[in-house]
ROGU-813267 format. One line per 5 residues: number of its first residue (from 1); their letters; for each residue x, y, z of C-alpha. Coordinates in steps of 0.02 Angstrom, whole numbers, plus 50000, padded with zeros to 5 digits. Each point is the difference from the previous one (the first is absolute). Last residue first. Layout:
NUM	A	X,Y,Z ~ ... .
This chain:
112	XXXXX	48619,49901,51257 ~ 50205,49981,49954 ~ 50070,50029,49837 ~ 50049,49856,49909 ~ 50156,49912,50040 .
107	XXXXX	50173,50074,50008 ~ 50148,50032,49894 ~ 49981,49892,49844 ~ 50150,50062,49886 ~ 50013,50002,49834 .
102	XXXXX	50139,50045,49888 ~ 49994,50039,49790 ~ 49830,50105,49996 ~ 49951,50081,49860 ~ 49929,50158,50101 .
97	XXXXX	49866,50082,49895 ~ 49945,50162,49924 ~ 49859,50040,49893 ~ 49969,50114,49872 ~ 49826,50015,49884 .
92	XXXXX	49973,50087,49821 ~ 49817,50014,49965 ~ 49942,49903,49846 ~ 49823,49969,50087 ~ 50041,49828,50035 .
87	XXXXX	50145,50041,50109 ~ 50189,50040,49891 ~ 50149,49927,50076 ~ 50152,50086,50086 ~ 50121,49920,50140 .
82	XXXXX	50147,50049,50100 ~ 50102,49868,50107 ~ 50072,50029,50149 ~ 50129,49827,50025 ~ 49982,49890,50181 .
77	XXXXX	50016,49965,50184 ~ 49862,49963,50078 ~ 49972,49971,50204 ~ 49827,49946,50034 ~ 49844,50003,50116 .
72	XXXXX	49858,49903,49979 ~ 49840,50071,50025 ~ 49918,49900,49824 ~ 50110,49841,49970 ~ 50174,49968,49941 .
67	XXXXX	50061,49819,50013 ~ 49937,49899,49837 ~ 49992,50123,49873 ~ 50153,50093,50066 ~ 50097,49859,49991 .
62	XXXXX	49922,49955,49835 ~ 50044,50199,49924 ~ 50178,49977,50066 ~ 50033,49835,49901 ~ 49971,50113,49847 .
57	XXXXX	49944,50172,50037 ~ 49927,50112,50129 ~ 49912,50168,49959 ~ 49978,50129,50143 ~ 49896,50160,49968 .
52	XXXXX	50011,50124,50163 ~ 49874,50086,50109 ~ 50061,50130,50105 ~ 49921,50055,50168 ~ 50037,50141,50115 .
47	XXXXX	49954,50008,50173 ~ 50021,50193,50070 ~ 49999,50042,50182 ~ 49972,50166,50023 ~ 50107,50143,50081 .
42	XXXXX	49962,50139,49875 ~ 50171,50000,49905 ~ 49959,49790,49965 ~ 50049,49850,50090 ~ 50029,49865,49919 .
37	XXXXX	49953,49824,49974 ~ 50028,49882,49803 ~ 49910,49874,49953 ~ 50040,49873,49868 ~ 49855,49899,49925 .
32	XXXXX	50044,49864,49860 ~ 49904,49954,49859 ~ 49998,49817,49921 ~ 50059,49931,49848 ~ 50069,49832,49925 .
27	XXXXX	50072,49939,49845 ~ 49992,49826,49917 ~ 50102,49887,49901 ~ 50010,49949,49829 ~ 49838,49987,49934 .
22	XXXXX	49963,50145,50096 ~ 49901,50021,50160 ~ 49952,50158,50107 ~ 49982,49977,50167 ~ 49901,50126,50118 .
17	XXXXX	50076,49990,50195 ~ 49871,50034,50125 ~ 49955,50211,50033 ~ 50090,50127,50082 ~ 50171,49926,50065 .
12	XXXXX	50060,50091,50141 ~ 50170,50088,49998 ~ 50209,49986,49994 ~ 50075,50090,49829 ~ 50156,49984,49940 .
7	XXXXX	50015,50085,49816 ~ 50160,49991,49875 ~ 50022,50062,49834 ~ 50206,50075,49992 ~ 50052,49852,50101 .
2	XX	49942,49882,49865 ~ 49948,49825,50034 .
């Protein structure tokens, strides 16, 4: 992996794993939730929230197939990649997403 294109992120997984298969393989996504506390010039305790894009592939994609669930919370390590299609309507789109390279399961889901 390049040092130049590099994310870590720790969070929450949003949603279960979606898997995407190929004739030769499969890829897998999920969103990730990292939050962020401060406090701002006014004294107040600010939670903020980013949601993140995470696509797994090859053997990578089946670990995180089988093992990562809803709640769970992760350690990836991984490329920013920069994506453009056009919707149904003909209107230009961007994404972004994490191709992840490491994975890390760092604790189980989030607690009740």
């Amino acid at each position: 992996m390049s040092l130049r294109n590099k994310a870590t992120l720790i969070g929450r997984t949003g949603k279960e794993v979606e898997v995407v298969k190929f004739e030769n393989g499969q890829l897998a996504k999920v969103s990730l939730a990292t939050t962020d506390h401060y406090t701002n010039a006014n004294g107040e305790k600010i939670e903020e929230t980013q949601w993140h894009n995470l696509v797994f592939h090859g053997k990578l994609s089946e670990i995180a197939e089988k093992y990562v669930k809803k709640g769970d919370e992760i350690a990836v390590e991984g490329k920013i990649v920069y994506k453009s299609y056009d919707d149904k309507d003909g209107v230009k789109r961007y994404i972004t997403e994490i191709r992840v390279d490491e994975l890390v399961m760092v604790g189980g889901n989030k607690p009740a």
